[in-house]
N, C-alpha and C positions, 0 to 999 in steps of 0.2 A: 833625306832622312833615312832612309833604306840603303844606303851607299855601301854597306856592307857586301851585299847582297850580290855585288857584281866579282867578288873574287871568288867565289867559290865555282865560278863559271868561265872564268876568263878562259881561253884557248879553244872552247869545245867547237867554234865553227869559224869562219870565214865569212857568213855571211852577214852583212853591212846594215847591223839596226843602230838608228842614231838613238843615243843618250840625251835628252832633253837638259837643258839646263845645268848642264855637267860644269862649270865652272862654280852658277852660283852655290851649287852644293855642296861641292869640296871646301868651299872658303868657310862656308855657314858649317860643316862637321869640324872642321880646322877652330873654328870660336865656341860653339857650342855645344862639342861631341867628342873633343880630345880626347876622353878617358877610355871611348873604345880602343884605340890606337895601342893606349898607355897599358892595358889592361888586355889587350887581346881577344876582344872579344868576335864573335858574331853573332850577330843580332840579328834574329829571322820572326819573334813573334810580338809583331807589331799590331795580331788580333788579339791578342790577350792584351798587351799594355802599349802602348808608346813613352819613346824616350823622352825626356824633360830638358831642358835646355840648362845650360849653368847660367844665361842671365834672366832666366823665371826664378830663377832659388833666390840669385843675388836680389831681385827686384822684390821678393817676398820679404828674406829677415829682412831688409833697410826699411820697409815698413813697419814689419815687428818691432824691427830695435831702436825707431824712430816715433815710436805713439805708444800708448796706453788704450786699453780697451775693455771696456767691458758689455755684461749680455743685455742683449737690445732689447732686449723685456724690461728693461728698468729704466728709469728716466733721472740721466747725469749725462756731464762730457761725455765721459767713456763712451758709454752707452749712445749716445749721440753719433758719435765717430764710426761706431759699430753699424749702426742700421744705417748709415748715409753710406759704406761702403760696401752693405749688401746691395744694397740696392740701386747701385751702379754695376757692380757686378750682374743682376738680374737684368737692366738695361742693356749691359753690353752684351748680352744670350739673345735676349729680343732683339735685338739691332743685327745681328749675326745671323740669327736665323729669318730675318725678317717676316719677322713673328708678332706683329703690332696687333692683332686680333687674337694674342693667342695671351693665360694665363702663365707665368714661366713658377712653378713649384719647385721648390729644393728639397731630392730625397738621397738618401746615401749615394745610391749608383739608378742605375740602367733597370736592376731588376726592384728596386724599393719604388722606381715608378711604376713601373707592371704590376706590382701588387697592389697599387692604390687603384687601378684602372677594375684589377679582377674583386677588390673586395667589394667597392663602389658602387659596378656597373650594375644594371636590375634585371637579370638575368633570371629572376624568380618570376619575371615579366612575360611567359611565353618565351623563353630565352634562347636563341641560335648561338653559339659560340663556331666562326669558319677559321683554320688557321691552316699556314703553309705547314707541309711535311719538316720542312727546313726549317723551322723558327729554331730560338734560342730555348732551353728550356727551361728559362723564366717567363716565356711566353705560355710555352705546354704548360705549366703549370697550373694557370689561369683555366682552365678547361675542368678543374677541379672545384672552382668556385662556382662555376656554369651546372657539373652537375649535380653538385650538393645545393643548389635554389631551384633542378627540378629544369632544369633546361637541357638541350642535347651541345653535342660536340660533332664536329665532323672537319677532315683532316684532307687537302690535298695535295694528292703524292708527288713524289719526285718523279721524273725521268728517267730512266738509268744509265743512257750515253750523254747528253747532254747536259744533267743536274739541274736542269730546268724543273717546271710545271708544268702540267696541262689545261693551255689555256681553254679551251673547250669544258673541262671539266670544270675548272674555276668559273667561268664565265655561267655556263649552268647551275651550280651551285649556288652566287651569288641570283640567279635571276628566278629560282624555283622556290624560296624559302618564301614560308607563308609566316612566319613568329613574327612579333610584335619587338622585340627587344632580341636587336642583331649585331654582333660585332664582329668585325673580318679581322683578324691581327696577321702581319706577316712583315720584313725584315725588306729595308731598303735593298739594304746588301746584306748576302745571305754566312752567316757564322760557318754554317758549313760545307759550303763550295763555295763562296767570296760571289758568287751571282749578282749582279744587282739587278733587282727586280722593277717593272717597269712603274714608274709613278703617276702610271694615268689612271692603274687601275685602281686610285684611292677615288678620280672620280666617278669612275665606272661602278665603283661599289654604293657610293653612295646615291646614285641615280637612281638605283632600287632598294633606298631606304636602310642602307646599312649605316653603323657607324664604323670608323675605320683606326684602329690602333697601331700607329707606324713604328717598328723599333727599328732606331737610326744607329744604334752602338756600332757597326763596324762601319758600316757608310760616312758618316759624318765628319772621321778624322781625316779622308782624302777627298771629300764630293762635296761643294755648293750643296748644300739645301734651304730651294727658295720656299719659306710658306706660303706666300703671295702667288708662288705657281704653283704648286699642290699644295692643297689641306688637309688634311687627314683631324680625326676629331682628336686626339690622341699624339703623341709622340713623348720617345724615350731615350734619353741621351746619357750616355755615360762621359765624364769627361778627362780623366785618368786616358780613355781613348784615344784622344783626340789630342792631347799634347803633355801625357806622361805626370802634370803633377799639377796640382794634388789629389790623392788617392782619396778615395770613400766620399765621393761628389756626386752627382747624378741630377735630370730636372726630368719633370713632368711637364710637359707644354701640354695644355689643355683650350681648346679653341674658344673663344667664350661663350658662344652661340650655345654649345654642350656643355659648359660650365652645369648646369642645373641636371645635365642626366647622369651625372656621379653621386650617389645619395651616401654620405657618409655615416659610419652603424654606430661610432662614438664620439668622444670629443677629447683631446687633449690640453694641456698647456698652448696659449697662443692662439689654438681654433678657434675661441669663442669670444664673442664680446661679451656674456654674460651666463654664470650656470650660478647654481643656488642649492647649497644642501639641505633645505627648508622646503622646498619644493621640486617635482622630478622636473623641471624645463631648465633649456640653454636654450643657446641663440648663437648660431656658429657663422662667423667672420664669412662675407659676400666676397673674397678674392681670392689671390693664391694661400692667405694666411688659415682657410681652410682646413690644407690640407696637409703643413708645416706643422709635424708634432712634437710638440716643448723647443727647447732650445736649440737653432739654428748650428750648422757650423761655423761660428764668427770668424773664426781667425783665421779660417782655411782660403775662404767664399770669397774675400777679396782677391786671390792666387789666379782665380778662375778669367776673371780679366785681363791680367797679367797672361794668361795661358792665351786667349784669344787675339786680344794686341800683338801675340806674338805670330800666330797664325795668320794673324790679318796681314803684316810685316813682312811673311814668306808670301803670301797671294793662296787664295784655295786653286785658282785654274792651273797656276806652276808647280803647286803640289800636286794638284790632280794628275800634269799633263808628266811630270816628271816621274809619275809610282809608274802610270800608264808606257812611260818607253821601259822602265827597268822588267815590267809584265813582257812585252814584245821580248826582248834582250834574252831573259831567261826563256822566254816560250821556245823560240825558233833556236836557239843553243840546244834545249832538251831534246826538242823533236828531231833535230839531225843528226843527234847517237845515233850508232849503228853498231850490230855484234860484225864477225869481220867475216859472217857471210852477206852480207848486206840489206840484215832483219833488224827494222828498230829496235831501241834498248828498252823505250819508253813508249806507254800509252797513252795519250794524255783526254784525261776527260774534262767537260765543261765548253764553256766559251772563253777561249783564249782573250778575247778583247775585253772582256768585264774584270 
């Protein structure tokens, strides 16, 4: 899916990194990616969006143009057709992320679950807000919820050769806070050095009582993530990400155990199973319906499966294994510029293998 990426590099070395999977991918950009070809393009930013396949489009309209639907708030066919195929779509998130203990929420993107997490969380509670230097800045954000209930923030830096962390500092950090209401947020893989950060330290954090908010948006489109081996109380997935279409998608996976420490400040359409303008009480929905306000995206949210099946179809370890040789390819090319006194051209910062 990145197949681009190797012309802009071809000749620079001699030295021998193999291309992973290089057959299956030229057939699969050959079916589902001609129009780069056609069109000329090159495609380098695959953290902002990924490309969408032409048989997700075709497999969408033939549902489109094949049914009738309407909003799952109301009770007919339509409406029928509608919730029975969100809710397969919800299943196959859960099934994917293997996420059978975890709520799956539908919010626009990546950062409209972050925002349910920062207005939620009870942070008026004694509140700690820890977050990487690196997070996205819909995580930063969150730090403004933290100190407007009266809680603190506090921030660990980057690195500067390596764009790592200091695990020593983190590790401190996390095991010196005394607050009552703690949340670590930080970024599987990092938006801004591509890092991917280690996923033990979701249990490590919570050993000392933290809760742990994971944003998976760049990790999740080339990396397994199992929830069964890390929990985190939290996670935020954008899926535009992850296989290009459709746009303005995103879930909240909420663990259920912490289901109960997101205290919600209103109520919308859908949230409630009962509110009364005769009296000030509601009664807000025990599941993901929550935290879904007003009307769902119906006619998107089945795409989202379609988008998965497709992923599932390629394998995540041969996409993992196949970004990972195209990483090697371009690394060890850059690094053996040279000016024609025999001074690299290039610096390269980070960890080349991440």
């Amino acid at each position: 899916m990145l197949e681009l990426l190797i012309k802009t590099i071809q000749g620079l070395s001699s030295q021998n990194v193999e291309l992973l999977h290089d057959a299956y991918f030229n057939r699969l950009r050959a079916k589902n990616y001609e129009r780069l070809d056609r069109d000329g393009h090159v495609y380098l930013d695959y953290t902002g969006g990924s490309l969408y396949a032409s048989s997700q489009l075709n497999e969408h309209m033939e549902l489109l143009a094949s049914n009738t639907f309407g909003n799952p708030h109301s009770s007919n066919p339509t409406s029928e057709l509608s919730t029975n195929l969100v809710e397969e779509a919800r299943d196959a998130i859960i099934s994917f992320f293997k996420a059978h203990d975890y709520y799956c929420v539908f919010t626009p993107n990546a950062s409209g679950a972050l925002k349910i997490v920062g207005e939620c969380y009870p942070f008026e509670n004694d509140g700690h807000f820890l977050l990487l230097a690196d997070n996205h800045n819909s995580v930063n954000g969150i730090r403004e919820y933290c100190k407007n209930a009266g809680g603190v923030n506090e921030y660990v830096p980057m690195n500067r050769i390596d764009l790592g962390v200091s695990r020593d500092k983190l590790f401190n950090s996390l095991k010196n806070s005394s607050r009552t209401s703690k949340l670590f947020a930080y970024p599987a893989q990092s938006n801004v050095s591509g890092i991917k950060h280690d996923l033990q330290w979701i249990s490590t954090a919570q050993s000392y009582g933290w809760d742990v908010l994971l944003y998976a948006a760049a990790f999740a489109p080339t990396s397994p993530l199992d929830l069964t081996k890390h929990s985190p109380n939290f996670v935020a997935v954008s899926f535009y990400k992850m296989f290009g279409y459709p746009t303005g998608l995103g879930c909240l996976l909420i663990k259920k155990s912490s289901f109960g420490k997101l205290q919600k400040k209103w109520f919308a359409g859908g949230t409630v199973n009962l509110a009364s303008a005769m009296t000030p009480h509601h009664f807000l929905m025990d599941n993901h319906e929550r935290f879904e306000d007003g009307t769902l995206n119906y006619l998107d949210i089945p795409a989202l499966k379609i988008g998965l099946d497709y992923l599932k179809s390629i394998g995540m370890k041969r996409l993992n294994e196949r970004v990972g040789s195209l990483m090697d390819y371009v690394f060890y090319r850059l690094k053996d510029l040279t000016h024609s006194n025999g001074a690299p051209q290039l610096e390269i910062f980070g960890h080349p293998k991440d």
